[in-house]
N, C-alpha and C positions, 0 to 999 in steps of 0.2 A: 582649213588652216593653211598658212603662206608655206610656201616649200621651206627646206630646211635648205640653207647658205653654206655652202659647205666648199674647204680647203684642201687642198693634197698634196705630202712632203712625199718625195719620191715619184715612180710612175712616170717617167718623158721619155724623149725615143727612147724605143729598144725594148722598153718594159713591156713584157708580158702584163704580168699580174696589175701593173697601174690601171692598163686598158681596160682589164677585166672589172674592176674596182667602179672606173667609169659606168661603163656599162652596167653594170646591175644596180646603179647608182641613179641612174635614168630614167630604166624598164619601169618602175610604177610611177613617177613624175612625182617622188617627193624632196629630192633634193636639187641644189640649182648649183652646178659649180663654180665658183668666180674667184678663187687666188691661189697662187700654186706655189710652190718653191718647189720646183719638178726634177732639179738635178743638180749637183754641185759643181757640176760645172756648167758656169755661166752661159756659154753661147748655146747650150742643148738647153737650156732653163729657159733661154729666151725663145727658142724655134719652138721647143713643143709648149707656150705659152701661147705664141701663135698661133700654132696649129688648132687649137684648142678654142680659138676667139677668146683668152682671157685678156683684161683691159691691162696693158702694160704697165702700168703702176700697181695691179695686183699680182705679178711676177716679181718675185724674190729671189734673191740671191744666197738669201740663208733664210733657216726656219726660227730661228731665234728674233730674227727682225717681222718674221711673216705673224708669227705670234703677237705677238706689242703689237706691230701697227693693225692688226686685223681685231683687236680685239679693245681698241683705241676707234675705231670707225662706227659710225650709226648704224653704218650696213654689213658692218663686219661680219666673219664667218661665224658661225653659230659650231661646228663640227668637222674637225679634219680627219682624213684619209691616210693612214701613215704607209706605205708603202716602198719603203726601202729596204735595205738588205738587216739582216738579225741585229747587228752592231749597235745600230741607230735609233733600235725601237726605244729604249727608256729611254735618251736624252731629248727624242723631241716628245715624243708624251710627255714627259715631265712640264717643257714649254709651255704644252697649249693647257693644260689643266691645271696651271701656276695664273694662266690668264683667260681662266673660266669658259674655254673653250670644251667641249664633247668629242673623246676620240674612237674612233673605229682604226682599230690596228689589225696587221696581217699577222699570220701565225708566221712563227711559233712567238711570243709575246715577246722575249729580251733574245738577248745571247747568254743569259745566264739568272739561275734562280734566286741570287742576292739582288740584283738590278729588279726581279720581277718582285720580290718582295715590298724593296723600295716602292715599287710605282703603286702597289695594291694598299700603302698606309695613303700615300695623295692623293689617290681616287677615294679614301672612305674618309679623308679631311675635308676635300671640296664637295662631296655629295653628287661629280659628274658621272653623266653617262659613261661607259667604258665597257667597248666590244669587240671582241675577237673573233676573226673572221675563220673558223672553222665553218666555211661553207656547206659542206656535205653533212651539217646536219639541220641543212635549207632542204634539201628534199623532199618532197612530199611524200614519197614509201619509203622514207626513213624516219620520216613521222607517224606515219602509218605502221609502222615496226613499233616503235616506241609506247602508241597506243595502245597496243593491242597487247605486248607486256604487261602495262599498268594494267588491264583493264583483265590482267590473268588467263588469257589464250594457251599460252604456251607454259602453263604451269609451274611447279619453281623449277627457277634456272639452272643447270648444269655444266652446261658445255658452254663457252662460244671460241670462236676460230675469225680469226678473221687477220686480211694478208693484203698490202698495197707492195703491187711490181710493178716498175717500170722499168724501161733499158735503154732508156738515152743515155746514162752514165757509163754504161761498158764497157766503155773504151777512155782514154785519158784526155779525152777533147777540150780540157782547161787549158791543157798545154798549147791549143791550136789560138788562146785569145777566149773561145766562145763565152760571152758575157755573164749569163746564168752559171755558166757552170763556172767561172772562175769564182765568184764567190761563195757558192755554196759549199766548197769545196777548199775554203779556204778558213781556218778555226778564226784567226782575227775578225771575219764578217760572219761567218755564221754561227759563232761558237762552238761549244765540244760537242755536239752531234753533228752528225753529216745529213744521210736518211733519215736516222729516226728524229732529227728537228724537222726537216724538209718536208716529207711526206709521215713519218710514224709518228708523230704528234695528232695526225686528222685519224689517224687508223684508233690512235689512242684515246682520241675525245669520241671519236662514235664510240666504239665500245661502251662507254660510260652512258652517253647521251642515250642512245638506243636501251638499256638495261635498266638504266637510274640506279645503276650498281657502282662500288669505286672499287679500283684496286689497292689494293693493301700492301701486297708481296708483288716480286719479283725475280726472274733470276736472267739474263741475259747474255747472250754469244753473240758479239758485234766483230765483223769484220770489216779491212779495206783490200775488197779484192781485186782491184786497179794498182798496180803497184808503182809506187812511190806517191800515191796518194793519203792525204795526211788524218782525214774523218772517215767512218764509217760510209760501205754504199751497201753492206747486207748485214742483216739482224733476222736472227733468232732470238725470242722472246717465252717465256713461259710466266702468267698469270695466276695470280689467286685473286678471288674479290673477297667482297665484305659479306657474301652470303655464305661461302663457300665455294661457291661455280669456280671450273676453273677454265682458262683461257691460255690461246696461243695464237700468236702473232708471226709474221714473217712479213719483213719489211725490205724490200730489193729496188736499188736501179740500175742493179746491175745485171737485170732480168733479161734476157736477150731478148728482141721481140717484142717484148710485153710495152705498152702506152701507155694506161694509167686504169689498172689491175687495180681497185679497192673491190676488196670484197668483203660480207661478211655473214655468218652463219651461227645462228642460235638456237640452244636445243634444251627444253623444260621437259617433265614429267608428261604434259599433256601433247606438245606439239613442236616443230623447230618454226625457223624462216631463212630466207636466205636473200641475201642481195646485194645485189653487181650494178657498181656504178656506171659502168660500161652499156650498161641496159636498162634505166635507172626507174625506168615508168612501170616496171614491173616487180611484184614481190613476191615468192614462192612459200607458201603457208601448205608444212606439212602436218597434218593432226595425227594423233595415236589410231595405225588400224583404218583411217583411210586413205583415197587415194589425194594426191597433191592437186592444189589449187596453186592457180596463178592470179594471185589480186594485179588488179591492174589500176592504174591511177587515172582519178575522173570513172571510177567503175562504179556500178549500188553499191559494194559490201564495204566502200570506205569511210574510215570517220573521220570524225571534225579537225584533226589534227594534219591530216594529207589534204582534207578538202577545202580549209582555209591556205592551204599555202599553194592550192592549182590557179591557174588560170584559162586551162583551154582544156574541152574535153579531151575525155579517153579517144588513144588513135592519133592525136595530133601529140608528136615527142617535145617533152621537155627535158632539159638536163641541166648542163654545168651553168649558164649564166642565171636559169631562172633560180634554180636554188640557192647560188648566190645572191640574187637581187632579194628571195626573200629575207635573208638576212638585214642587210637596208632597208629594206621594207619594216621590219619590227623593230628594228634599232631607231628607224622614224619615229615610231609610236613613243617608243622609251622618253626620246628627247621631247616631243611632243606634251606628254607627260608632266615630263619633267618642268617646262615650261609652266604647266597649268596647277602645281604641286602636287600632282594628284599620283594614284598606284594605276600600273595596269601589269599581266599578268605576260609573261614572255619568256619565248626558248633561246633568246638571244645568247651565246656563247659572253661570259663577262669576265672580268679581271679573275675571277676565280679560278674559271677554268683555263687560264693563260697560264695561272701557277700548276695546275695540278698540271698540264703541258711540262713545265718545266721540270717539275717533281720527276716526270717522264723522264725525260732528257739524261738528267746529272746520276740519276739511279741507276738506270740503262748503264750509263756509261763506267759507273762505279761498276756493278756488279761483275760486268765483262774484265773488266783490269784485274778485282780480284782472283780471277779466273772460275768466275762463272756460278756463283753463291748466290742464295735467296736473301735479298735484303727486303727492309719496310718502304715503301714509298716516302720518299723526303727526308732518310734516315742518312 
């Protein structure tokens, strides 16, 4: 099949996450990138258009115009890349799925779960692709977690724990300019979460994705322990799911020291597991009464759910791009799919779990202000 022709709002100098988008965009050679609207402002639109080798007529100045005319072109994009700050997520998805384009958006989905509700009725009027880049649950022993659940391992669920620290926010380094952190840090572009949109949104969809469990309840203690800063940078979370298991969360970046601390630990009747992004090729498998195994990715004891998304054996590390790029990778197949009307079967993150994200988000923040009560998720 021909690569997939794909578009990207947001992502020119500076951006992290654009780059990253790139990149795992590449890694399996199914998409082809050719028109961007990279920046709102013009002259960074046009340099990292360049940079890029994109043909200067498919450099934009706005995503409203990139939309039309790309979807007005024989060779037009088939699927854009949205990668700007929270604010801007539902006004240009809306664009390209108004003009039958396929979007892959970055998390957390909107800045807000009215705007995400919006976007979830025009993805189920046009029938488009639509995926949210909760990467980390590209993994391949986070898939290998997830199987091994379904498949009754670790017998029924009780416990899980699970905690994302980082501490590059520490200190008030928005005030210094630094670009990421001005926004994320700022309610008009990132909305009413800080951390828990930033990074507790990915802590919050693994939970689910790894369990095939959803939460119900919650009760939350959100701080800003930077002061005169105006979002949360630490959260304490307390979980209920729909089985009963219960769960707790801690979500920091204002973790001193700490990179990028996702962890997570699950504990059933039969066995727990445990695992750290930070070491990500490995998965610790405790069973009742024996001693602990360390599954290792690309090892015998994996199955079909880690071993479709490896590409290099055990011993050679993979981590944050490959798990990424499996994301792209399946979201290929979708739109591929899509193309041929046909089904195919996929863990791609979609418009759904963008809302149960947001459900995240507004509950978190609700329950905190009340001063710390158990609400229903999306109540």
């Amino acid at each position: 099949m021909s690569k997939i022709k794909l578009g990207m709002v947001g992502g020119g100098k500076g951006s992290f996450i654009g780059e990253v988008h790139r990149m795992a965009a590449r890694l399996d050679d199914r998409y082809e990138l050719l028109a961007g609207a990279l920046s709102s402002d013009v002259n960074t639109a046009k340099e990292s258009a360049l940079s890029l080798n994109l043909d200067k007529k498919r450099s934009y100045s706005s995503f409203d115009t990139m939309a039309e005319v790309e979807a007005a072109l024989e060779d037009g994009i088939e699927a854009v890349a949205i990668v700007t700050p929270n604010h801007l997520h539902a006004q240009v998805a809306e664009a390209f799925l108004n003009n039958g384009i396929h979007v892959i958006c970055d998390k957390p989905l909107t800045s807000s779960l009215a705007d995400a509700e919006g976007l979830a009725s025009i993805v189920k009027d046009t029938g488009l692709v639509f995926a949210v880049t909760y990467n980390y649950s590209g993994y391949p022993m986070v898939r290998q977690a997830r199987e091994m659940i379904q498949n009754g391992d670790l017998g029924e669920l009780r416990v899980i724990q699970i905690e994302y620290a980082q501490g590059w926010l520490a200190t008030d380094i928005e005030k210094t300019g630094h670009k990421q952190a001005l926004w994320r840090t700022n309610p008009a572009k990132a909305g009413i979460g800080g951390a828990i949109g930033d990074i507790g949104t990915h802590a919050f969809h693994l939970s689910e994705f790894v369990t095939g469990l959803q939460v119900k309840d919650l009760l939350a203690d959100l701080d800003s322990m930077v002061s005169g800063r105006e979002l949360d940078d630490n959260a304490n979370i307390l979980m209920k799911y729909t089985n009963g298991m219960k769960g707790m969360l801690w979500v920091s970046q204002i973790a001193t020291g700490k990179e990028n601390g996702l962890k997570i630990r699950v504990f059933g009747t039969k066995a727990g597991i445990e695992w750290s992004q930070e070491n990500p090729n490995f998965l610790e498998f405790s069973p009742l009464g024996e001693s602990l195994r360390t599954l290792s990715r690309g090892g015998p004891s994996i199955g079909s759910l880690a071993g479709d998304a490896t590409r290099i054996p055990s011993g050679h590390p993979e981590g944050f791009i490959e798990g990424f790029a499996n994301i792209y990778s399946d979201t290929a197949d979708l739109i591929l799919a899509h193309r041929s009307n046909s089904k195919t079967n996929s863990l791609v993150p979609t418009i759904n779990d963008g809302i149960r994200g947001m459900q995240f988000i507004e509950t978190a923040v609700k329950s905190s202000t009340s001063g710390g009560v158990w609400l229903s998720l999306g109540s």
